[in-house]
C-alpha positions in Angstrom: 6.2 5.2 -3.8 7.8 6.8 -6.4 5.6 9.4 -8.4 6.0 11.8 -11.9 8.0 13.7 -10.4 10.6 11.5 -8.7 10.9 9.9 -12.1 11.8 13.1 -13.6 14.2 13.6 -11.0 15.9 10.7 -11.2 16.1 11.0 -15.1 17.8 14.4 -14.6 20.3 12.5 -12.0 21.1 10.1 -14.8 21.9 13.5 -17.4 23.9 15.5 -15.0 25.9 12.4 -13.3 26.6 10.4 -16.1 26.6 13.2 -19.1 30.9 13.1 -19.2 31.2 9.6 -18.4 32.0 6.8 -20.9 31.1 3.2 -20.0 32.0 -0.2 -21.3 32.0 -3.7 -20.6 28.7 -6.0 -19.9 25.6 -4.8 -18.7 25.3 -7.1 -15.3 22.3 -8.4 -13.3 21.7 -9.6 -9.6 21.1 -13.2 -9.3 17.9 -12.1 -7.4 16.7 -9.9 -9.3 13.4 -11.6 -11.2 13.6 -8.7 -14.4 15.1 -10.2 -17.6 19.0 -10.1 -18.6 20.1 -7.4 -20.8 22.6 -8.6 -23.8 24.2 -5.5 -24.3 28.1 -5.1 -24.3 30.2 -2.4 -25.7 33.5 -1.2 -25.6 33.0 2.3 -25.2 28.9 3.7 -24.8 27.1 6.9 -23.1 23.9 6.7 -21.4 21.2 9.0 -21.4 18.1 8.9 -19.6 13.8 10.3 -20.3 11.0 10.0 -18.1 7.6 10.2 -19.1 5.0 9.8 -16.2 5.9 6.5 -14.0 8.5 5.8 -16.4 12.1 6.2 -17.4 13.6 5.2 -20.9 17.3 4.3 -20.3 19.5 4.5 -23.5 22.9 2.5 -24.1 24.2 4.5 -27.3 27.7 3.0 -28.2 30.3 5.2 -29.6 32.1 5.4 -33.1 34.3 2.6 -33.4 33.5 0.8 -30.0 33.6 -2.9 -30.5 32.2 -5.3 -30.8 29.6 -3.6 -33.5 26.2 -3.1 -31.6 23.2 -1.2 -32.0 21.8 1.6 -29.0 19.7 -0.4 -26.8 17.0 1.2 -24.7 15.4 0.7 -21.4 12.2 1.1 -19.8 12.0 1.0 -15.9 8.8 1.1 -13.7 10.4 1.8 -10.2 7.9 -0.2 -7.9 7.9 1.2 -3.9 11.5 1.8 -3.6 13.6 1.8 -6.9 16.7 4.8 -7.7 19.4 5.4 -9.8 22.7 5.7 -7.9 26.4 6.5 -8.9 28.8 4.7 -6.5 32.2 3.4 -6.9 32.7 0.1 -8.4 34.3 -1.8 -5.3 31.5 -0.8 -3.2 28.3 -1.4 -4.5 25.5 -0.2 -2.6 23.2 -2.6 -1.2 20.0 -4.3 -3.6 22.1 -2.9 -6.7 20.1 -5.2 -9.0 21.2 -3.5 -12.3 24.9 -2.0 -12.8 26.4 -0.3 -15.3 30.3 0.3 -15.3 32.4 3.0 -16.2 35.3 2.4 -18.6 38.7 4.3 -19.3 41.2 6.3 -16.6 40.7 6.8 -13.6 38.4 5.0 -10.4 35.7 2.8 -11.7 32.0 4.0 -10.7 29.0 2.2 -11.3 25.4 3.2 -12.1 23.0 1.2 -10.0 19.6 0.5 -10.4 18.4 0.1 -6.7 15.6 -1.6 -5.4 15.6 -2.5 -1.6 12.2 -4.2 -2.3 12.3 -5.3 -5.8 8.8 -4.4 -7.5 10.8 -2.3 -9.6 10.9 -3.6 -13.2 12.8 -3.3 -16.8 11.6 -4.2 -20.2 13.9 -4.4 -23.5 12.7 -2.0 -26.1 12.7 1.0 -24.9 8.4 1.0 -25.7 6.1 3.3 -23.5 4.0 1.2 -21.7 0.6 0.6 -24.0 -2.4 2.2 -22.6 -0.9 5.0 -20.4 -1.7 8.7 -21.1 -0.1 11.6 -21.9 3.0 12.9 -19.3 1.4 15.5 -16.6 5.1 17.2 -16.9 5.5 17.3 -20.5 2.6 16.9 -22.0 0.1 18.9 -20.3 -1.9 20.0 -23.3 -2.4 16.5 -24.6 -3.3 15.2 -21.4 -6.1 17.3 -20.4 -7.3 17.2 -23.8 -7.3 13.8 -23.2 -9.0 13.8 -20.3 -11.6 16.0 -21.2 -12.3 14.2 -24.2 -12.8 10.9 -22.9 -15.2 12.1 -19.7 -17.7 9.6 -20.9 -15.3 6.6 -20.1 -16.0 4.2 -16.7 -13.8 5.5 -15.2 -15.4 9.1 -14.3 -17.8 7.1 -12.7 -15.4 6.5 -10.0 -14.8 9.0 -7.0 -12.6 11.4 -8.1 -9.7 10.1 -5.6 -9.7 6.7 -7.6 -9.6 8.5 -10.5 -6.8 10.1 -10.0 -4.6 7.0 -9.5 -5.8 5.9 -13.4 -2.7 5.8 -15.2 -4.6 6.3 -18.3 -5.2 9.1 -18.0 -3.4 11.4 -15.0 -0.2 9.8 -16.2 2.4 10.2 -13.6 -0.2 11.3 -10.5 -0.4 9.2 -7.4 -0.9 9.4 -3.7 0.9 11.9 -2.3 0.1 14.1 -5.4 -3.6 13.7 -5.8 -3.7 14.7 -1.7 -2.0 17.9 -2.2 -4.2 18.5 -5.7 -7.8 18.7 -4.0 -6.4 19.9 -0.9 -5.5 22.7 -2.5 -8.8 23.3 -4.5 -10.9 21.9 -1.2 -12.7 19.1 -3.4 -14.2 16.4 -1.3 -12.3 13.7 -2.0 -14.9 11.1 -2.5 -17.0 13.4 -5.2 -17.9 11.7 -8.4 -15.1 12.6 -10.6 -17.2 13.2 -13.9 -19.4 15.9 -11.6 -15.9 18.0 -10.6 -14.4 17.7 -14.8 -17.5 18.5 -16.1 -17.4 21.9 -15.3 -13.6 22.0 -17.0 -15.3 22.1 -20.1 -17.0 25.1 -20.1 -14.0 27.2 -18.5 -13.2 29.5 -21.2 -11.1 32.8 -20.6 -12.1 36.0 -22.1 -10.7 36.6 -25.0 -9.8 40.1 -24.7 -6.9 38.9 -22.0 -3.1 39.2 -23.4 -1.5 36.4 -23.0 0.6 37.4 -19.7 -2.9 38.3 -18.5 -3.9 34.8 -19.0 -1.1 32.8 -18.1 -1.5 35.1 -14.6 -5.1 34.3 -14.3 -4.2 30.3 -14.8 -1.5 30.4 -12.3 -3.5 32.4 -9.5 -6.7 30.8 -9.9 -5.9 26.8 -11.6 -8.4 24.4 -11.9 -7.8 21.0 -11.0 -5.9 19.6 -14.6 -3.6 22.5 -13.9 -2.8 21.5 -10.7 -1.8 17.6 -12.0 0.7 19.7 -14.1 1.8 22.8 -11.8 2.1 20.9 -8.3 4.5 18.0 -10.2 6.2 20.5 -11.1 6.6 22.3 -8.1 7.9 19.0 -6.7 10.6 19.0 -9.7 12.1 22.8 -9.0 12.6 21.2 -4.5 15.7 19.6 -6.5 17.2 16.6 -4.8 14.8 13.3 -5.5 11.7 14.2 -4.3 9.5 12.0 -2.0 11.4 8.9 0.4 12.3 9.0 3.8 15.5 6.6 3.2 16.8 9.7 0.8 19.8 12.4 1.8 18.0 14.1 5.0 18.2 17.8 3.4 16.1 16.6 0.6 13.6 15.3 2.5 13.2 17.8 5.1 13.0 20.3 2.2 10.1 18.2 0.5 8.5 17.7 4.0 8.2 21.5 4.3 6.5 21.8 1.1 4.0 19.6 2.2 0.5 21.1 3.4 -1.5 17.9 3.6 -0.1 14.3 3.1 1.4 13.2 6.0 0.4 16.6 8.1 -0.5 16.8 11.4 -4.2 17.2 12.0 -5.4 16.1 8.6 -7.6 12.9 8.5 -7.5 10.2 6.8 -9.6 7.5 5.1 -8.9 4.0 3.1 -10.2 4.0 0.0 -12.0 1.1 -2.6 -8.3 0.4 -4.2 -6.7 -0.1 0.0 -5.0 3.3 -0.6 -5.1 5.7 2.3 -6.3 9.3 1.2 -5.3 12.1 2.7 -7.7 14.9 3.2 -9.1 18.1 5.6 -12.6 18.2 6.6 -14.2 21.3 8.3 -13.3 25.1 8.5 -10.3 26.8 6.6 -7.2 26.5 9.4 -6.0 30.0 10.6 -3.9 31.7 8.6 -5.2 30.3 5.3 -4.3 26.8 3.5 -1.4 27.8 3.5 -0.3 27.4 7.4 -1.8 23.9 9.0 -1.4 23.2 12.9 1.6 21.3 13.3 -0.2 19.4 16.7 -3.5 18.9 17.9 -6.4 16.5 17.6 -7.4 15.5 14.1 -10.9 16.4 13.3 -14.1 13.9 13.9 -14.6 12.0 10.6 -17.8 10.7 11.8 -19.3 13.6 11.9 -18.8 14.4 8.4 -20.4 10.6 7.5 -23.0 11.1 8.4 -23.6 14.1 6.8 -22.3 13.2 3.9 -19.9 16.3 3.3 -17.0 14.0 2.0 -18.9 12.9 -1.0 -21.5 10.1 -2.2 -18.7 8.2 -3.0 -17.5 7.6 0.4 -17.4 4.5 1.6 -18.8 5.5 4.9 -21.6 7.9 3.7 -24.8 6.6 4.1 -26.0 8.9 0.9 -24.9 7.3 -2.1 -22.1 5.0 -0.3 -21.1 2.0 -2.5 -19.2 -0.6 -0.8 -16.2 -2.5 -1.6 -18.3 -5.6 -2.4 -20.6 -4.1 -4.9 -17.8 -2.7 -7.0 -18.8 -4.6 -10.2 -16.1 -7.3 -11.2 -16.6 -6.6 -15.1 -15.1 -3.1 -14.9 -11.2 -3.3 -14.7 -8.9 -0.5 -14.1 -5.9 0.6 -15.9 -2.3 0.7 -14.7 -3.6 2.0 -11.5 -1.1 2.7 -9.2 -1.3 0.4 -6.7 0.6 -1.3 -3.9 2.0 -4.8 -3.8 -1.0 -7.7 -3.2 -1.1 -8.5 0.5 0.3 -11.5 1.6 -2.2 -14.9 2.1 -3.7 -15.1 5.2 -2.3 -17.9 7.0 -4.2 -21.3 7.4 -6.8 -21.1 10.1 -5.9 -23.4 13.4 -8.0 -26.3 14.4 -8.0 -27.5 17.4 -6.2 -31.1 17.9 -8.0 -33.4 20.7 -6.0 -35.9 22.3 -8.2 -39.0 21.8 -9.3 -40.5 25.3 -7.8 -44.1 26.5 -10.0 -47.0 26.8 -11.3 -47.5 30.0 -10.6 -51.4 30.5 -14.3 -53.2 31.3 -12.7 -55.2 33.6 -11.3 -52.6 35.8 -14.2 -50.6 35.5 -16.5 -54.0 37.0 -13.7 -54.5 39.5 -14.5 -51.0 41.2 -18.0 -51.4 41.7 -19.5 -53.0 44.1 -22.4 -56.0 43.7 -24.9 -53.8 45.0 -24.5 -51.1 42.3 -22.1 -48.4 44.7 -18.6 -47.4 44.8 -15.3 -49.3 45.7 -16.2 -50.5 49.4 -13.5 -48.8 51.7 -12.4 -46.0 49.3 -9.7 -43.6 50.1 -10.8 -39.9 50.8 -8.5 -36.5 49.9 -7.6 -36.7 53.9 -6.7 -40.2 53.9 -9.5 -41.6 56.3 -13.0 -43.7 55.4 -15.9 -42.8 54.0 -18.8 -43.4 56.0 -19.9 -45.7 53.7 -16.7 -48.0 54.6 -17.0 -47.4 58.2 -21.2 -48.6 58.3 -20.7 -51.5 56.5 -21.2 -50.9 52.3 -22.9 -49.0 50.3 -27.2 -49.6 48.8 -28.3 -47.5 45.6 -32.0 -46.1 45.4 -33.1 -44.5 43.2 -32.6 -40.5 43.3 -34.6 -37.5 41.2 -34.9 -38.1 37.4 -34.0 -41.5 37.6 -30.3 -41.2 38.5 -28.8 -43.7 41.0 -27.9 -42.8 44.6 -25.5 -44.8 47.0 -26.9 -44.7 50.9 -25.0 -46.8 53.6 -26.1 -49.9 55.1 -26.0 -50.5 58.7 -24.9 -53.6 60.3 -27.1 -55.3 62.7 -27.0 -54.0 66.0 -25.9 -51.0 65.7 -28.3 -48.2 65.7 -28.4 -45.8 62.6 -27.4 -42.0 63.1 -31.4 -41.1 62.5 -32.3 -43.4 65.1 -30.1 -41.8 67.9 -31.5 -38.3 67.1 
């Protein structure tokens, strides 16, 4: 899914690609595509693009004396799982190009795609941040960890500090590749209450006596966790290319794969957390060679171990010490924009089992196969194709057997001995 810093990425894509190139003509929409039409159409207009956090404010800004007479007209996209901005020529439009923008003038016609092979990506009219979201991690760390330390008293420190991270409210552009790499990094136990690690934030002061190079030196060589939410982003943002996917250019992702040290490595462990995310995360001893060099093979460590302990925090699910379950999660607390995946698709409707119903045994049939003395069809055909004894003696006589139930013995004929007799 598409993070801070792919947004940022994809707003600098927008900049350098499309900085020197006029378009004009209707904005146009897939038939498909669920998002709302946009009823802009110029002549001769520039676009320019921002992100802030999860999101990217597109601008249409028509030029002097481009007709017909319109004002700029902004755009705010949310990219879902799988949405990018692509530059491809106009007579071959990439596939799941659900918005396109085309290029007027000279020369071969390109279009500006908004992709989306699975279409939870989304655009507003307006050009209005989404209400509620915090302060940009990127470019607006001070505000956002004064906002976070400000509002520790909120529900949502409560939560393990894993969830908390995914709050859109306030870590404004962090999600789940990010938060993996943050408390790797600092060796936080993913499942601690997130209001016990901030806490101590507030009382982190340094000595005023340091110069300012002395201080910025000391931040970068020792960061707390807010500075991570705004220095690891960024570190994502100087890779270059477009950050996290697998379906991007392979260069770009084999360079983002390599700065990897925890999401998606070999050896790490992993565990589902209360919002169905899976959190990435290293239990036990420091790897050799530092955090910095992970075992690329290998078996991954025994979680269970750690449960029962409780070493991954009294949040965990699986913790017996202060575990809370999915089920007592009260209902009256709702999350923010939490960054979340698409709802799971309805279990399908359970099977019952169809019984064909039974024919009607015909009472007449039924009477005709007994005989007058209460046993079987005289003469009845065995699996060989003989007699039964019963045929051969004579008939058949019920008694009665053991609990009442019926039993057919022959009768003999008169004059001939029985079997028992001739023993």
């Amino acid at each position: 899914m598409p993070e801070g810093p792919e947004l940022h990425l994809a707003s600098h894509f927008v900049n350098e690609a499309c900085g020197a190139l006029v378009f004009g003509g209707r904005v146009e929409k897939s038939a498909v595509s669920r998002n709302p039409e946009v009823p802009f159409e110029s002549s001769a207009y520039r676009i320019s693009a921002l992100a802030r956090g999860k999101e990217l404010r597109l601008w249409l800004r028509p030029l002097p004396g481009a007709g017909p007479c319109r004002e700029p007209l902004a755009l705010v996209f949310r990219f879902g799982m799988t949405g990018s901005f692509q530059l491809a020529p106009g007579d071959a439009l990439p596939r799941h190009a659900h918005l396109r923008f085309y290029t007027a003038g000279p020369g071969p016609r390109l279009a500006l795609c908004f992709v989306d092979v699975r279409r939870f990506g989304h655009w507003e009219l307006g050009g209005e941040w989404q209400p509620g979201r915090g302060p940009c991690v990127l470019r607006q760390y001070e505000q956002f960890r004064e906002h976070v330390l400000r509002n520790l008293a909120d529900k949502t420190f409560d939560r393990p500090i894993c969830e908390a991270l995914l709050d859109q409210r306030f870590f404004n552009g962090i999600g789940n590749y990010l938060r993996a790499e943050i408390l790797f990094r600092l060796r936080i136990p993913p499942f601690e209450k997130a209001r016990t690690v901030l806490q101590a934030l507030q009382q982190r002061r340094l000595s005023p006596t340091l110069t300012l190079s002395q201080k910025i030196r000391a931040k970068l060589q020792n960061p707390d966790l807010l500075e991570l939410c705004h220095l690891v982003p960024k570190e994502v943002v100087q890779l270059g290319g477009k950050g996290y996917g697998p379906e991007r250019g392979q260069e770009d992702f084999a360079a983002f794969r390599a700065w990897l040290r925890c999401y998606g490595v070999p050896g790490m462990s992993t565990l589902q957390d209360r919002l169905g995310r899976t959190m990435w995360f290293q239990v036990g001893a420091e790897p050799p060679g530092g955090w910095g060099v992970l075992p690329q093979s290998g078996p991954r460590p025994d979680v269970s171990l750690f449960h029962s302990r409780g070493t991954l925090g009294p949040w965990c699910p699986k913790c017996p010490a202060g575990a809370r379950s999915r089920k007592r999660r009260s209902r009256k607390t709702q999350p923010g924009p939490v960054d979340r995946t698409e709802d799971p698709p309805p279990p399908p409707p359970p099977k019952t089992a169809s019984r064909k119903p039974r024919a009607k045994k015909d009472p007449s049939k039924a009477a005709a196969q007994r005989s007058p003395r209460g046993g079987r069809e005289e003469g009845r055909q065995t699996a060989s194709g003989g007699r039964t004894p019963a045929a051969f003696w004579g008939g058949e006589e019920s008694i009665r057997g053991p609990k009442g139930r019926e039993r057919a013995l022959p009768v003999f004929p008169p004059g001939l001995p029985s079997p028992e007799a001739e023993g």
